[in-house]
Every structure is written in structure tokens, then in C-alpha cells.
C-alpha positions, 0 to 999 in steps of 0.5 A: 723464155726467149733470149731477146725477152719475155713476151707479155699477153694484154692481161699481164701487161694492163695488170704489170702497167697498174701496178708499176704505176704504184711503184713509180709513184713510191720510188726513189728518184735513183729506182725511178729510172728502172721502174721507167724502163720496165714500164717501157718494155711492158708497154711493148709488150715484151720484158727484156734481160736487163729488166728481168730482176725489176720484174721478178721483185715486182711479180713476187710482191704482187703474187704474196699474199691476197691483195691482188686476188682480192683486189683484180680477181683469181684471173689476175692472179693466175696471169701474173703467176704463169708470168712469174713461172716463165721468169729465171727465179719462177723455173728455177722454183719449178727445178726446186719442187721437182728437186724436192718431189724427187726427194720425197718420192723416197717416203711413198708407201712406207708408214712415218716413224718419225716426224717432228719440226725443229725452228732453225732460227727467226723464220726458218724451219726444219721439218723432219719425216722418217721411215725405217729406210728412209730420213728426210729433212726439209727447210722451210723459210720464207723463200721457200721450202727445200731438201737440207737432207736425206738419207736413203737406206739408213 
């Protein structure tokens, strides 16, 4: 992302000004400002810093579930995806995966001795893989997945 903002294609720009227009219609006179301002940047093509976090929100609301895909086509989807990717939450979730690739490359070629789920409260999720050498333990929730532990050589 560059420093003076996020540059928008004419894809994501007519899908992001769709959807905006849903969430100014829905906003609260005190959310109706930003929502207004990113509209703004998106009209120019070119979402600013000071947007960004609008922006992130409105992404992942977006990019859950099938509405949009059902509703604008998988290209839609895909558009507004590689947007989200350039965003500060979308490449911190890339450092996150490859935090957790890294993490289970320890388990490639060994055979699992142990596995099981475990809930660690409404909505969270522990999910623990083991090999002689090697025990991992992965959080599930609903913001994503991520290493709660690791143990090499155990």
C-alpha cells in the first residue's frame, strides 16, 4: 500500500460505491460523516489512511459469507478479496498464515499420534496435532486461526 493511499481499480470502485450506498443509508448520522468521506476517496479512486479502517470493516463484511458472490458473481468477489489483501489487516492476515505454514511445516512427513479438538470458550476452538517430535496447538475462532502453541523436540 502506498503511503498516500490504496489505489482502487473500476471494479472495486463500482462494487465498494454499491455497497456504500447500503451503508449510508443504514448509518447513524454520527457514521454517516465517514461512510461519506470513504465514499469520497472511492469516487476518486484512491482510499486514503484516515479511511482505511472504514474500509477494512466494510471489506470483511463484504467478503463473509456468499452474499456477494451470489449476488455480483466470484469476479466480484475476487476483486474486492485482492483489495482487502492490500489492506493493513488483509497483510497482516498473510503474515499470520505464513506464521502458521511455518509452524506446521514441523508436522510434514511425520505420521500424527495425536489429534483432537478441545472448545476454549463460546466460539473458540483449540485443535491439537501431534507427532513423536513435534506438538502443535492451533486457536480457531472466528477471527481466524492462529499457533497457541508449539513444541519441537519434545
Amino acid at each position: 500500500m502506498a503511503a498516500q493511499g490504496l489505489e482502487l481499480d473500476p471494479m472495486q470502485r463500482e462494487l465498494l460505491l454499491s455497497q456504500l450506498d447500503f451503508f449510508l443509508q443504514a448509518a447513524s448520522d454520527a457514521a454517516r460523516q465517514d461512510y461519506a468521506a470513504l465514499r469520497e476517496a472511492v469516487v476518486a479512486g484512491c482510499v486514503a489512511p484516515p479511511a482505511m479502517a472504514r474500509l477494512e470493516a466494510i471489506l470483511e463484511l463484504c467478503l463473509s459469507g456468499e452474499r456477494l458472490r451470489k449476488t455480483k458473481g466470484p469476479a466480484a468477489y475476487h476483486a474486492l478479496n485482492a483489495l482487502f489483501e492490500r489492506t493493513p489487516r488483509g497483510q497482516a492476515r498473510a503474515a499470520e498464515l505464513a506464521s502458521l505454514n511455518q509452524a506446521l511445516a514441523q508436522l510434514k512427513g511425520a505420521p500424527l499420534v495425536e489429534i483432537g479438538a478441545t472448545a476454549r470458550g463460546p466460539g473458540a476452538y483449540a485443535l491439537a496435532l501431534g507427532t513423536e517430535n513435534c506438538r502443535i496447538v492451533l486457536r480457531v475462532e472466528a477471527g481466524g486461526i492462529r499457533v497457541e502453541s508449539l513444541e519441537v523436540g519434545a
